[in-house]
N, C-alpha and C positions, 0 to 999 in steps of 0.2 A: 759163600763158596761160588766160586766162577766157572763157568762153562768149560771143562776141559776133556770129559768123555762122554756128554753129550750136547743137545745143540740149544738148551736149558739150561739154567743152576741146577746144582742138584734141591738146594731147598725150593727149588719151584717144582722141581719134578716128582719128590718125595715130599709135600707135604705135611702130612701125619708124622715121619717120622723127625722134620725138620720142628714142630710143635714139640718134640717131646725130649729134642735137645736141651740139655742144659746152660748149654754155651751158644749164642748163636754166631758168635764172632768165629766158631772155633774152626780151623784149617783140616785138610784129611790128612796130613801129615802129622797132627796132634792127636789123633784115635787112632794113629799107627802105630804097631808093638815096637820096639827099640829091636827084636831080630827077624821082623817082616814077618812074622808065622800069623797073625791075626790082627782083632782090633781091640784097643779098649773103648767101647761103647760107655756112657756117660749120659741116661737117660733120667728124665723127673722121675718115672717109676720102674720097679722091675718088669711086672710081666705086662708082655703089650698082647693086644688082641688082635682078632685074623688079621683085617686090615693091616695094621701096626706090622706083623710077621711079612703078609704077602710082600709091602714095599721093602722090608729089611733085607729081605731075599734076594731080590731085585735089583738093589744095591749094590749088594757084596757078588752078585753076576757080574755088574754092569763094572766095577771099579777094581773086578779080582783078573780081567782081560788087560786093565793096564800096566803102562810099565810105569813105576816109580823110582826115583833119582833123590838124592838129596840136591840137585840142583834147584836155583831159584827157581820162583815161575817168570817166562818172559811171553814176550806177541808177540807170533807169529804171525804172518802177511801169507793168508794161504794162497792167495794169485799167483804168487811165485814161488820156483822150487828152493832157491836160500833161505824163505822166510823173513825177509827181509822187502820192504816197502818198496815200490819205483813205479815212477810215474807212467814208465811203457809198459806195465803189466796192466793198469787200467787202461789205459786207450785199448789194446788190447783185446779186454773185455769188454769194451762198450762197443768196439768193431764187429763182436762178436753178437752185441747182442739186438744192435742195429741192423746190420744183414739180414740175421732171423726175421725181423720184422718187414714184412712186403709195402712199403707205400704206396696208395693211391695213386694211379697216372692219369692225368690229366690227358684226354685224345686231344691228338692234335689238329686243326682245324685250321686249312690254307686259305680259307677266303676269308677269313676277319685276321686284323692284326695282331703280332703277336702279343702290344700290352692289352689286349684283349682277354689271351690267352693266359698271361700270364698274372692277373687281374682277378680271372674265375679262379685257376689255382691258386692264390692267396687265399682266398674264400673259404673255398675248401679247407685250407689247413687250418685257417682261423686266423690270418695272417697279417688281416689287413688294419689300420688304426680306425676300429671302429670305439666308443665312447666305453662299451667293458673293456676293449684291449687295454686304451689308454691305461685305464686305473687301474690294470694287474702291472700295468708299466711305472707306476707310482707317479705320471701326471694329470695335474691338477686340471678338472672339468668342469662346467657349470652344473649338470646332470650327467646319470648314465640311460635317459629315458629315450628312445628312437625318435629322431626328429622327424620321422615321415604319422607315425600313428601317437607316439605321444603317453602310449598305455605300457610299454614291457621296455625292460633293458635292452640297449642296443647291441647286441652278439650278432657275428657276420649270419649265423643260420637266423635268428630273425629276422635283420635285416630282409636277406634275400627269399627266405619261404615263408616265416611265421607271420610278417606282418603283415596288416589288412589290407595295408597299400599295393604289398609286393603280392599277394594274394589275388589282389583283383585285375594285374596287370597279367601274371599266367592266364586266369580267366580269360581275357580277352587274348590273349595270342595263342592260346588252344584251340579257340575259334576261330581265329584268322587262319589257324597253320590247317586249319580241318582236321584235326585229330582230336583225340577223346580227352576229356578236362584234364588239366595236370594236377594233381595230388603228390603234392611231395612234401618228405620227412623228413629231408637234408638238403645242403644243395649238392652231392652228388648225386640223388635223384632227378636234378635238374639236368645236372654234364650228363645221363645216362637215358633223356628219354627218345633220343633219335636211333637208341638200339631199340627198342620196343613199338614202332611204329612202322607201318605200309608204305611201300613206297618203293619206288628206284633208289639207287646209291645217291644219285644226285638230288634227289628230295629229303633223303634224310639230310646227308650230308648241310642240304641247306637250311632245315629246320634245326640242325643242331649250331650253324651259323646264326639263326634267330633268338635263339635260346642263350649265345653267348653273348651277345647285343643285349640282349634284355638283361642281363645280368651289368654290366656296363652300362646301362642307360639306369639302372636302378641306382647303383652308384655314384652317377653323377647326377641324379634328383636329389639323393640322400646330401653332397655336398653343395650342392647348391644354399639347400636348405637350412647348414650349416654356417656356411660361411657365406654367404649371402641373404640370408634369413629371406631367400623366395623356396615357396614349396610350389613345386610343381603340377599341376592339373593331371589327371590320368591320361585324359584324350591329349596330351600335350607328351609325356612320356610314352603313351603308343605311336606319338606319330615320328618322334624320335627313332624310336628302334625302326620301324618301317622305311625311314630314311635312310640310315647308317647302313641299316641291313641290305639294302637295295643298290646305295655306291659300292661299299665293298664289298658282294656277292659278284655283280655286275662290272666290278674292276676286275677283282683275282680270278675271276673264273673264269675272264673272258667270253664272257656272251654279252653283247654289243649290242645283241637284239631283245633283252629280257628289259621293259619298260615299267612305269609305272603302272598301266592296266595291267598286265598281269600278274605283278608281283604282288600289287592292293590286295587280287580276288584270291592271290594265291593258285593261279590257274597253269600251274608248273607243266601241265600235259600239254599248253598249245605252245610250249618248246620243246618237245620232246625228251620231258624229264619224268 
């Protein structure tokens, strides 16, 4: 029996009583009286017990609410009011049901570039061709092992948080940036920690500029590595981001006067930030 007044078979729903059927092929329209006044039940034994009664009850509630037709059974497509199938009734629904769901926004961030920008948002969504993307993409890898530590699959959050490599680089620019060690679960805990920290708008602003560099400067040690089979030094990947960070801070923001002394020491107050 197939789902037709409820969101089950009835032999899933009734059990007991589906056991104690004789026929289990048999339709509800064949234990229906020839002038609809009842049913001819057609059970292994007469008398059933509580169990056996409660769901029989139950039944004849749940199947004495419907209407029955001598018509065939057909599908109906409940998306739509015809009942009939179409292909704009699911878009439709998935419009509906994508909306409900709020994606992640990425801040946006004027003094690094936008494939910067748009580089960490990959990240986040899991977006980018890291060595487990690859192989849910069905091409072929040498490994799925992280080419920076060599011990876990390479997934963009290890990559970027869980690995020992990417681990020790926050270290060191939590310390550079003077704020409290980063600990992070994700890499939106990464996009998110210049809401949580001290400072002027323009200190955050540009600790979350370092944060997206390093994010970028990970990625392109991770390729190197890759496809260059050079792994990168640590003090060689901070001095990177230190760099990058320091042109395009110092391009898009327009401070002409923000040098390497103070951006090394992180001394953002002897420009009045």
């Amino acid at each position: 029996m197939y789902s037709w007044v409820s969101n089950e078979p009835l032999a899933v729903r009734f059990p007991a009583l589906f056991g104690l059927e004789k026929c289990k092929t048999v339709t509800v329209s064949d234990r229906l009286r020839a002038d609809g006044t009842g049913w001819n039940w057609e059970w292994k034994r007469a008398v059933l017990d509580g169990g056996e009664s409660a769901e029989l009850q139950q039944l004849v509630a749940l199947i004495g609410v419907a209407s029955l037709s001598n018509r065939q059974d057909e599908w109906r497509w409940e998306l739509d009011g015809s009942g009939i199938f179409t292909v704009q009734s699911v878009k439709k629904k998935l419009q509906v049901q994508r909306l409900s769901i709020v994606p992640y926004v990425v801040t946006r961030n004027s003094w690094v570039p936008r494939k910067v920008e748009i580089m960490a948002w990959r990240a986040e969504l899991d977006r980018l061709p890291t060595r487990c993307a690859l192989l849910r993409r069905n091409i072929n890898v040498a490994t799925d092992l992280c080419p920076l530590c060599g011990d876990f699959p390479e997934t963009a959050e290890h990559l970027f948080v869980n690995c020992g490599f990417a681990q020790a680089v926050w270290h060191v620019v939590s310390q550079w940036c003077k704020i409290p060690p980063i600990y992070a679960f994700g890499i939106r805990d990464i996009l998110e920690i210049h809401k949580y920290v001290t400072g002027s708008v323009k200190a955050r602003k540009a600790i979350y500029a370092i944060c997206l560099t390093s994010l970028w400067c990970v990625w392109k040690c991770r390729n190197e590595a890759v496809f260059n089979n050079t792994l990168w030094s640590l003090q060689k990947v901070i001095g990177e981001i230190k760099t990058l960070s320091l042109l395009w801070v110092k391009a898009r923001a327009r401070q002409q006067h923000l040098d390497w002394v103070v951006w090394g020491a992180f001394s953002l107050y002897k420009i009045g930030w």
